[in-house]
Backbone as CSV, one residue per row, in Angstrom:
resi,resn,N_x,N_y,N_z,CA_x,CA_y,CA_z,C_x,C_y,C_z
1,UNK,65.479,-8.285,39.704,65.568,-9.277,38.667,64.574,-10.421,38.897
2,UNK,64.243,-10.868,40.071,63.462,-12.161,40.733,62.137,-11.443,40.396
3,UNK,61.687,-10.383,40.510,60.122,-9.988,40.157,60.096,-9.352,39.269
4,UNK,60.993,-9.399,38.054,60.564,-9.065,36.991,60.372,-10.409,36.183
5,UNK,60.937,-11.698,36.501,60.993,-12.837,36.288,59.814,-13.944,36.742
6,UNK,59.119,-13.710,37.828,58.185,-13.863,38.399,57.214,-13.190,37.596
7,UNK,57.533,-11.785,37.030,56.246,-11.259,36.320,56.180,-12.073,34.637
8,UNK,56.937,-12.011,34.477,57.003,-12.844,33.265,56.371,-14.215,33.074
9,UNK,56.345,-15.125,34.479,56.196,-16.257,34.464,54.844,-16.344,34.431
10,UNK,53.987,-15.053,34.781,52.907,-15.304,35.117,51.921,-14.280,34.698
11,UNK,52.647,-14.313,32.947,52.081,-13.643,31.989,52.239,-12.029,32.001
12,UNK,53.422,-11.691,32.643,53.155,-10.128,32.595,52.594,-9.489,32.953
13,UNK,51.516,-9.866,34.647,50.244,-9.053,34.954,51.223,-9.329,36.739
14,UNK,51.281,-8.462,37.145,51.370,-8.324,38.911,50.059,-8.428,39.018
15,UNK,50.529,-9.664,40.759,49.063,-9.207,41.261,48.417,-7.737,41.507
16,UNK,47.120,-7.803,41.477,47.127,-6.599,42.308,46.221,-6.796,43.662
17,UNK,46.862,-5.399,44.979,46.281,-6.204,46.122,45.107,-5.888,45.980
18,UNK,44.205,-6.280,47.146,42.296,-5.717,47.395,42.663,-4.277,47.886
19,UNK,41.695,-3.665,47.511,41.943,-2.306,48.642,41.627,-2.830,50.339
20,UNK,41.741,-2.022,51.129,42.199,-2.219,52.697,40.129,-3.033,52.701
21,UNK,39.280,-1.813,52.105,37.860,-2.163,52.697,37.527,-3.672,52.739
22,UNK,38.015,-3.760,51.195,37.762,-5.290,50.820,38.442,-6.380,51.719
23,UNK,39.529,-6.282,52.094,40.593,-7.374,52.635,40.205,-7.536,53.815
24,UNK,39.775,-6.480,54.652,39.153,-6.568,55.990,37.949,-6.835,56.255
25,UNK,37.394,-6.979,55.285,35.820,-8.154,55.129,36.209,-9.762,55.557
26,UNK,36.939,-10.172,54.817,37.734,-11.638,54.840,36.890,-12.259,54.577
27,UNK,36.070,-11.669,53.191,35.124,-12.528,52.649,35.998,-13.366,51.881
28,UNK,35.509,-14.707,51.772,36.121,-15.602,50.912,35.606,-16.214,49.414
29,UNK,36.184,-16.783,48.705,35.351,-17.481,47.627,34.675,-18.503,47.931
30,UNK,33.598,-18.260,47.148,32.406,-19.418,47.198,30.997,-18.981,48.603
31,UNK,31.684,-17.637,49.093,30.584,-17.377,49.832,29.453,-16.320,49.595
32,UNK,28.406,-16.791,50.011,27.405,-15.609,49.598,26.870,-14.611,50.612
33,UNK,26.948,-13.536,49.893,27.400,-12.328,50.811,26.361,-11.102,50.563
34,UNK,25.908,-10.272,51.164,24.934,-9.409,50.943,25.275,-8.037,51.652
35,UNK,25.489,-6.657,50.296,26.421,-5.669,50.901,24.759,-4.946,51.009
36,UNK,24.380,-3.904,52.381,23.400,-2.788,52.623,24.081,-1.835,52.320
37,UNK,22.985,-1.101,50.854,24.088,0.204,50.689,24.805,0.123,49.932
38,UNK,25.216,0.906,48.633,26.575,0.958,47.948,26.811,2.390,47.214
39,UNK,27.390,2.971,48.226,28.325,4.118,48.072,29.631,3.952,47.448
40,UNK,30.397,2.768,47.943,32.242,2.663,48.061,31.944,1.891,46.627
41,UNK,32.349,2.498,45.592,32.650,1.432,44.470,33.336,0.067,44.335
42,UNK,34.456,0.577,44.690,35.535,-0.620,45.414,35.223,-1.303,45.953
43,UNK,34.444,-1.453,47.223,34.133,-1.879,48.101,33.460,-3.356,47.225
44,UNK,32.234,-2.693,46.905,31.439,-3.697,46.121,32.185,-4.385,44.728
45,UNK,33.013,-4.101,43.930,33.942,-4.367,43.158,34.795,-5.782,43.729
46,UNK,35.231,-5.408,44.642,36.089,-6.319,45.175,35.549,-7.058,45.802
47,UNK,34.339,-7.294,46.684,33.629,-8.169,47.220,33.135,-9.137,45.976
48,UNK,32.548,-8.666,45.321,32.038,-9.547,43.859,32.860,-10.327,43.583
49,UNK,34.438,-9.791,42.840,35.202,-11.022,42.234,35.503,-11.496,43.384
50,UNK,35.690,-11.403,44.834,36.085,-11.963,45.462,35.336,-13.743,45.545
51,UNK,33.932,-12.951,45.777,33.154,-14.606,46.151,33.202,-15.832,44.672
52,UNK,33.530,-14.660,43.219,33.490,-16.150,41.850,32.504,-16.147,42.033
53,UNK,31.929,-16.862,40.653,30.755,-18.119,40.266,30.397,-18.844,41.426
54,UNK,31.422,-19.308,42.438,31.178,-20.057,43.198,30.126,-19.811,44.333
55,UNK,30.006,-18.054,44.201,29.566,-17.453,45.542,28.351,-16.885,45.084
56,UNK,27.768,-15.842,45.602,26.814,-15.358,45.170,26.651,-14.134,46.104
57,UNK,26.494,-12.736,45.688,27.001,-11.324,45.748,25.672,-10.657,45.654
58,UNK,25.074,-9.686,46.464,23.648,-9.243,46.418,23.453,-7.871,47.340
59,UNK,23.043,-6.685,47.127,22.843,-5.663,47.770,21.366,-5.296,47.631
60,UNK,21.376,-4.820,49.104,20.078,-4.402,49.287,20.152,-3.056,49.376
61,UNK,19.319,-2.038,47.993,19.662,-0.586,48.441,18.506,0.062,48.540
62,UNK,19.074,1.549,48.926,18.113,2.512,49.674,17.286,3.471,48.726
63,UNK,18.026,3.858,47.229,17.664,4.068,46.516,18.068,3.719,44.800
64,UNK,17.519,4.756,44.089,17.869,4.211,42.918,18.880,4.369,42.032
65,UNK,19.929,5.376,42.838,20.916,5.651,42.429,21.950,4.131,42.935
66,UNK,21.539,4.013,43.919,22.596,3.255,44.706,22.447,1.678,43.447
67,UNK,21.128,1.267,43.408,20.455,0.299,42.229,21.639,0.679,40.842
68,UNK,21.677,1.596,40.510,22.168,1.985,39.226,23.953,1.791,39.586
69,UNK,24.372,2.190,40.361,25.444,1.844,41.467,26.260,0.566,40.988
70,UNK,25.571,-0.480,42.011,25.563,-1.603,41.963,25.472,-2.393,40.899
71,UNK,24.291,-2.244,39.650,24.555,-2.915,38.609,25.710,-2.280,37.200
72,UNK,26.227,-1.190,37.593,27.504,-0.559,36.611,28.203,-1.582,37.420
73,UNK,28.514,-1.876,38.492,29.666,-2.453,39.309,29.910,-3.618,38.871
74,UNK,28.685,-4.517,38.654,28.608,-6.152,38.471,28.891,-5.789,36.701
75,UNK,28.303,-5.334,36.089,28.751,-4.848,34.836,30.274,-4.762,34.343
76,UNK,30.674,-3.763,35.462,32.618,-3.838,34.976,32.594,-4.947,35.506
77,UNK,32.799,-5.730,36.534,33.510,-6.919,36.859,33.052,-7.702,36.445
78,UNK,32.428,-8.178,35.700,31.366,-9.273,34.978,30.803,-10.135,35.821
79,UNK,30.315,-10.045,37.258,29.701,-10.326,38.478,28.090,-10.355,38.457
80,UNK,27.306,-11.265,38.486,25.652,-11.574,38.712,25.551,-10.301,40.139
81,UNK,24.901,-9.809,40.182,24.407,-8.696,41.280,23.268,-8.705,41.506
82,UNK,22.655,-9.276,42.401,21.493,-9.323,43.263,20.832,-8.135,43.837
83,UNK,20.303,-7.286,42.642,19.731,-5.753,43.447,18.580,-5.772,43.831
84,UNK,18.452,-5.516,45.286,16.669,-5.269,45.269,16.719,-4.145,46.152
85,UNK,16.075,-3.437,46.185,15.138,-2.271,46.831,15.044,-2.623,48.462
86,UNK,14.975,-1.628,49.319,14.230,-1.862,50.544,13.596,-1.225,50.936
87,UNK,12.237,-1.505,51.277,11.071,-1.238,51.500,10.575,-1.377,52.474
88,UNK,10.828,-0.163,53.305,10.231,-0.301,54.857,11.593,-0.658,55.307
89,UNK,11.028,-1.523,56.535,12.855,-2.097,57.376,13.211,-3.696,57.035
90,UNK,12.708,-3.950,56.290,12.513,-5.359,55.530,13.279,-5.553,54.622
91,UNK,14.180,-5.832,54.959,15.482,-6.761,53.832,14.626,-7.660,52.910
92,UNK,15.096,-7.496,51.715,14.036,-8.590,50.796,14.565,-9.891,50.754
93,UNK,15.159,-10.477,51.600,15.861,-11.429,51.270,15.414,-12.734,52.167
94,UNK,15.489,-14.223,51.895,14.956,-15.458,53.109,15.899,-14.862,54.400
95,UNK,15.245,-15.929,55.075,16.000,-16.278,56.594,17.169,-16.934,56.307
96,UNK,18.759,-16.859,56.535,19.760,-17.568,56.728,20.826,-17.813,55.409
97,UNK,19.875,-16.656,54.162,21.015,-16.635,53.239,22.171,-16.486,52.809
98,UNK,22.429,-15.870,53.706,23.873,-15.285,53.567,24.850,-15.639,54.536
99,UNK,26.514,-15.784,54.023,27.557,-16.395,54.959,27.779,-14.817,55.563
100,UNK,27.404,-13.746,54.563,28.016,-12.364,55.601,27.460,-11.476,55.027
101,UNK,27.481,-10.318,55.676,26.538,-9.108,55.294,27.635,-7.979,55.571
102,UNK,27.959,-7.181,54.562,28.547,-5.580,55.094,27.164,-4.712,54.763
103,UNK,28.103,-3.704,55.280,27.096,-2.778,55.436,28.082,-1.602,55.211
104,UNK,27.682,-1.208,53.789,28.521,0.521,53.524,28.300,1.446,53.965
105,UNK,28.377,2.049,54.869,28.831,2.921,55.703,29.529,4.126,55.664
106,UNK,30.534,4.241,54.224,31.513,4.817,53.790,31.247,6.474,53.993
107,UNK,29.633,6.686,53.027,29.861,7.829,53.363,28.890,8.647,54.912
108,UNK,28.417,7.453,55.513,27.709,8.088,56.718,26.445,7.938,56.599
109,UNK,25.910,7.440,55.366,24.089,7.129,55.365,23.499,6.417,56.182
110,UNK,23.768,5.217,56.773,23.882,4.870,58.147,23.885,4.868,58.825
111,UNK,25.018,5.691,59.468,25.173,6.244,60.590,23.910,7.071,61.338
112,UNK,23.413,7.901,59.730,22.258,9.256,59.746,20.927,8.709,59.836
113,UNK,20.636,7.161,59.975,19.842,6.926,60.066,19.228,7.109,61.698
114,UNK,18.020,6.874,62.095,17.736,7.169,63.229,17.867,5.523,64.130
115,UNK,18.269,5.646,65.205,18.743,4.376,65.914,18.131,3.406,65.640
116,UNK,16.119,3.490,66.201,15.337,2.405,65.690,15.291,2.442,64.637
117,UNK,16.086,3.026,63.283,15.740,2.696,61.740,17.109,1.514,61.773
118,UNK,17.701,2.027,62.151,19.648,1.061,62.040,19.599,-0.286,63.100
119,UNK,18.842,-0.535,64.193,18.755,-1.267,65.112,17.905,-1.760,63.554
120,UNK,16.681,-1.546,63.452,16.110,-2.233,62.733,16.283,-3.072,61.770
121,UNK,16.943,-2.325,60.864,17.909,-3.117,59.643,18.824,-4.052,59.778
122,UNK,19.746,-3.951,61.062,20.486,-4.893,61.958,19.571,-6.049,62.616
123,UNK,18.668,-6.024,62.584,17.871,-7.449,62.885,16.787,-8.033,62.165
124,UNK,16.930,-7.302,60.841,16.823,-8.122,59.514,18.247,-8.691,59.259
125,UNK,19.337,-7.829,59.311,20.522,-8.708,58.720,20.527,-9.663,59.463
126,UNK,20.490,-9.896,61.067,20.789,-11.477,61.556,19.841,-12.317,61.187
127,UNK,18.570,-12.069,60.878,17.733,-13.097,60.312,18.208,-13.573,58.974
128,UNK,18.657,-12.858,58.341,18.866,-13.349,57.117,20.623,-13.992,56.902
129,UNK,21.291,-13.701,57.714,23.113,-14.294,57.435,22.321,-15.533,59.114
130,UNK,23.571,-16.282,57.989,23.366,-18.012,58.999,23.673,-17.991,60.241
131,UNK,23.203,-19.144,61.078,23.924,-19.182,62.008,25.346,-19.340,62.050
132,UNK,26.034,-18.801,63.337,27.832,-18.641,62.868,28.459,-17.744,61.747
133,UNK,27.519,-16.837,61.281,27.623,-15.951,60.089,27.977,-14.736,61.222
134,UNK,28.418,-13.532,59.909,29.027,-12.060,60.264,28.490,-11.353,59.486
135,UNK,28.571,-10.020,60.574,28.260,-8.896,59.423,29.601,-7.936,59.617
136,UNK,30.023,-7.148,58.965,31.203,-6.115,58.935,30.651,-4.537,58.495
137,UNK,30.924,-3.794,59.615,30.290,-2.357,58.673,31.646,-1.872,58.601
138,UNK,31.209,-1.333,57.346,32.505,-0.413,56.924,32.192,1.077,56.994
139,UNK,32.922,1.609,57.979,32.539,3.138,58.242,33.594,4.150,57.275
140,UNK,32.977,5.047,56.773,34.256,6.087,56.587,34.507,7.262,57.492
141,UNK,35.217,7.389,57.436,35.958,8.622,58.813,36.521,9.318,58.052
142,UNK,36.900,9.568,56.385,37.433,11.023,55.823,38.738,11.027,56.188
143,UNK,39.029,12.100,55.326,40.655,11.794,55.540,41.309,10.697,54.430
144,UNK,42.536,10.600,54.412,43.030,9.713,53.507,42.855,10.450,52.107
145,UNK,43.343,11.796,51.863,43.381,12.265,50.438,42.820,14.127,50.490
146,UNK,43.462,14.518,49.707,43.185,15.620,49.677,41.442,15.952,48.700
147,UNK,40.620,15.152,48.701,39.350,15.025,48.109,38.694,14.517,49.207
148,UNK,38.743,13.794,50.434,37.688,12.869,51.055,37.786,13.545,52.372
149,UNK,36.335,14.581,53.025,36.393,15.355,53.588,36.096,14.409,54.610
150,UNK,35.891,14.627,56.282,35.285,14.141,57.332,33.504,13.704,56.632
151,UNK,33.103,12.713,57.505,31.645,11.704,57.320,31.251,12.350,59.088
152,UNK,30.480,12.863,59.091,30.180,13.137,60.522,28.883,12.083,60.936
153,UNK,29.315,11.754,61.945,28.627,10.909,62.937,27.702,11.451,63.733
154,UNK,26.435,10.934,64.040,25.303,12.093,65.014,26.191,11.822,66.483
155,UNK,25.205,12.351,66.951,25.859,12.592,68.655,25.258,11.183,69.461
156,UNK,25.872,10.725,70.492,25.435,9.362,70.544,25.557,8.202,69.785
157,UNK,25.848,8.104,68.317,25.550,7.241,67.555,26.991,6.371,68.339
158,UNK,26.908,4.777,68.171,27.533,3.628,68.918,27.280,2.355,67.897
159,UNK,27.765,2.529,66.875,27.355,1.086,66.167,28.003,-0.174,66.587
160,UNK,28.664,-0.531,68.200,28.675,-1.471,68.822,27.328,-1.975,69.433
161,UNK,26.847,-0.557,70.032,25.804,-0.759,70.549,24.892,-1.735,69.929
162,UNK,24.393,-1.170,68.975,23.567,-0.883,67.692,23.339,-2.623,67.838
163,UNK,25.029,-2.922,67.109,25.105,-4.475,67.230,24.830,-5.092,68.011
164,UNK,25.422,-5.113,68.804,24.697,-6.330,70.256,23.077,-5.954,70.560
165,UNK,22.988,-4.571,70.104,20.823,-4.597,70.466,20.474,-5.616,69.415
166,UNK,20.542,-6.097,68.611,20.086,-6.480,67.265,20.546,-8.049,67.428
167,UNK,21.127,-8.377,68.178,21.840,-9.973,68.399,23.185,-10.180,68.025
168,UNK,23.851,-9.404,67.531,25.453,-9.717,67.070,26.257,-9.647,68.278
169,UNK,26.141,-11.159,68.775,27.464,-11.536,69.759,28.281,-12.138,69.769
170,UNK,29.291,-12.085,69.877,30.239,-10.747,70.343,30.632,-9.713,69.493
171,UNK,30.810,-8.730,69.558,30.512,-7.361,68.514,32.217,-6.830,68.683
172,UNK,32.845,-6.435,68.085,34.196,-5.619,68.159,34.765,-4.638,67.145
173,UNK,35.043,-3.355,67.421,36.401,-3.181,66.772,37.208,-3.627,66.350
174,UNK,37.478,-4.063,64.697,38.396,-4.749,64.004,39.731,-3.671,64.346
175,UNK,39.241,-2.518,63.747,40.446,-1.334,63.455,40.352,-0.200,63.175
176,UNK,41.073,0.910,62.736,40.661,2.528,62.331,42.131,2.356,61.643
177,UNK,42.120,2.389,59.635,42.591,2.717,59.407,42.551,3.519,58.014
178,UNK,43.527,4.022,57.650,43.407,4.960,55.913,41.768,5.543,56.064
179,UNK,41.476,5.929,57.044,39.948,6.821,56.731,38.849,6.095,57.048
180,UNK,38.744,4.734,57.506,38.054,3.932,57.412,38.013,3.409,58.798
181,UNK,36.798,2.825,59.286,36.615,1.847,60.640,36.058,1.002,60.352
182,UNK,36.506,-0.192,60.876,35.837,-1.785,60.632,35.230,-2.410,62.162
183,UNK,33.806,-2.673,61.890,33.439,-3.218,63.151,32.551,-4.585,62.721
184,UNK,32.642,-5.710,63.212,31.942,-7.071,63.284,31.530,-7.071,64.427
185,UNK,30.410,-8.347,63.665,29.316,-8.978,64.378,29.265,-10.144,64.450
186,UNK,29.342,-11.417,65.131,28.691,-12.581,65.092,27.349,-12.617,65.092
187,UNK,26.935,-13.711,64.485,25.232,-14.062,64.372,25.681,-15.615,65.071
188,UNK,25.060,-15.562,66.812,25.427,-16.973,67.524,24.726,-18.476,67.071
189,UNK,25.320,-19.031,66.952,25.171,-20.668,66.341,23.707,-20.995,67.202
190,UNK,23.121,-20.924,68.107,22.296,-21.365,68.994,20.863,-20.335,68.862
């Protein structure tokens, strides 16, 4: 009776939650944020309304599908989307723009990159997110549904590693959950 009353009060719409990818970003509003990559629809969906007008939302992709991707995305959510291309290992973006950077991961394009291509790209992202800034990769690991097969990982691949070669200190394991792994980075104040 209390949440059907509650729904009423507040026009008949339940919230609805973020999916897990989004919530474990802990991106906030008003921050500007720059996703590498957009595979996870959601992902980028929910990062957008997350930051508002207030923030400012921008992916750097690999190709032109991912381009086409990204601006259907800002399209449904009625979100400004910052698409540019990357060219070479060169993020197109200044030094220190961004409060945080993910990195989609979801379906393994990433991962498949070759170490010095991913080390590489990882030290464009700290040049470009601020000092005291983060990055979050969002990995997929498969599983979670009778449609979402295993993302295989090369042999060796360590995207802790990866991180701390590139300057993200202190680097950790957020978690492994619903199919998904979350790992951060600090970009150090100094």
């Amino acid at each position: 009776m209390i949440g059907i009353l509650l729904r009423l009060l507040r026009g008949g719409r339940a919230r609805t939650m973020d999916p897990l990818q989004v919530s474990m970003t802990g991106v906030r509003m008003g921050e500007r944020f720059l996703q590498i990559g957009c595979h996870d629809r959601a992902l980028l969906s929910g990062l957008a309304a997350k930051v508002g007008l207030s923030g400012g939302a921008a992916v750097a992709s690999t190709d032109a599908l991912s381009d086409k991707r990204a601006a259907a995305v800002g399209a449904k959510v009625g979100a400004l989307i910052d698409v540019r291309q990357i060219e070479g290992s060169a993020l197109p973006f200044d030094s220190d723009q961004f409060d945080m950077i993910v990195v989609d991961d979801t379906n393994g394009s990433f991962a498949a990159l070759a170490e010095s291509a991913r080390v590489a790209y990882l030290r464009e992202a700290i040049r470009i997110v601020r000092r005291g800034g983060r990055i979050e990769v969002v990995e997929g690991l498969g599983g979670g549904g009778m449609f979402r097969g295993a993302v295989a990982r090369p042999q060796g691949y360590d995207m802790l590693r990866d991180l701390s070669a590139a300057g993200f200190k202190p680097s950790r394991l957020l978690a492994e959950k619903d199919g998904f792994r979350f790992l951060e980075g600090l970009r150090p104040n100094s």
